[in-house]
N, C-alpha and C positions, 0 to 999 in steps of 0.2 A: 814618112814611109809607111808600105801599107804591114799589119800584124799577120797576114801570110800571103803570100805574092803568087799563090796558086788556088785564090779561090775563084770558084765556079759558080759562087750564086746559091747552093744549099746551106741551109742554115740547121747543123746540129748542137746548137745549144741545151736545148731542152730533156738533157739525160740521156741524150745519144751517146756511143763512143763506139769508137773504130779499134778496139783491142777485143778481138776475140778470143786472145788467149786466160781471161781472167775466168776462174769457173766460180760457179754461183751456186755454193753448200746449200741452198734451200731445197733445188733442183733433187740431190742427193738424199736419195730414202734406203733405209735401210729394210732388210727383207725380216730383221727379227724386231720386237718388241718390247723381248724380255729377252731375260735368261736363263737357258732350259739347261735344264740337267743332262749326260751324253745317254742316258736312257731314252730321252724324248727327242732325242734327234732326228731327221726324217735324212738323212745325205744320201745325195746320188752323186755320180762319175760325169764326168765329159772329158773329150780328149779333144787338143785342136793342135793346130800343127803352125808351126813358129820358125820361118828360116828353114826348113825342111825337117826340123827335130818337133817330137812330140812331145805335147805338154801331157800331164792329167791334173786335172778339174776335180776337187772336191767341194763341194759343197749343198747346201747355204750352213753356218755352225751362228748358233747363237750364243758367244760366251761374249766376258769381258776383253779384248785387246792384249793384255800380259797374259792371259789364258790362254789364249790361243797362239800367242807367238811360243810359251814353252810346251803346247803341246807340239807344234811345229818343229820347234828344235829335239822332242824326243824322236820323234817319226823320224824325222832326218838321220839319226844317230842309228837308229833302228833297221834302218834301209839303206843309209851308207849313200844318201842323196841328194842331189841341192830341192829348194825351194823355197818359196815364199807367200807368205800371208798380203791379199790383196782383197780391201772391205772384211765379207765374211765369207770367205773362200781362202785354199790349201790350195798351191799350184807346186805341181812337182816335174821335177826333169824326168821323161823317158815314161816308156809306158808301164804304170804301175799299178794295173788294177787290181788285180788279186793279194800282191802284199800288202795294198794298202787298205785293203779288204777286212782283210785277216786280223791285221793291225789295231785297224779302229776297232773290229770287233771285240777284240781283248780288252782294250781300253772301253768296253761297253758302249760304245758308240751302234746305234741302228741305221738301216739305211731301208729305203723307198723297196719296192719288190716288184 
């Protein structure tokens, strides 16, 4: 009996495969290098719209991963909001530009102008 009963004649042996679902970490570059102090931070805003609710966009942040996840949980507490840490980016529920303006600013964070 044959080993698959629906082939067609193409032959992907040779390091083909048919799962596109696998992502490939090489592809994936990150935007920082190092890690800057929130003096040297350069963040700007985006907002994009999800299910018809509004996100906002912080970013690019260059710190370490536990860094930024408890800076994210302080903002949160501070603003009484969901969000989450995706790459190096802050995404927040609802539009919050000016608190979170103000926010990072205190925590010495700059931003683009």
């Amino acid at each position: 009996m044959k080993e698959n009963l629906f082939e067609m004649g193409a032959d992907f042996s040779d390091g083909w495969e048919s799962d596109n679902k696998k992502k490939n970490n090489a592809t994936k570059t990150s935007h920082c290098k190092e890690i800057l102090s929130p003096e040297k931070h350069q963040l700007h805003f985006s907002k994009e719209k999800r299910r018809g609710k509004v996100v906002t966009i912080v970013k690019p942040f260059c710190l370490k991963s536990n860094e930024l996840k408890n800076l994210l949980k302080t903002i949160k507490k501070k603003l009484g909001t969901g969000g989450t840490v995706k790459d190096n980016t802050l995404e927040f529920q609802g539009e919050l530009q000016t608190p979170l303006r103000t926010t990072l600013e205190t925590l010495n964070y700059r931003f683009k102008k």
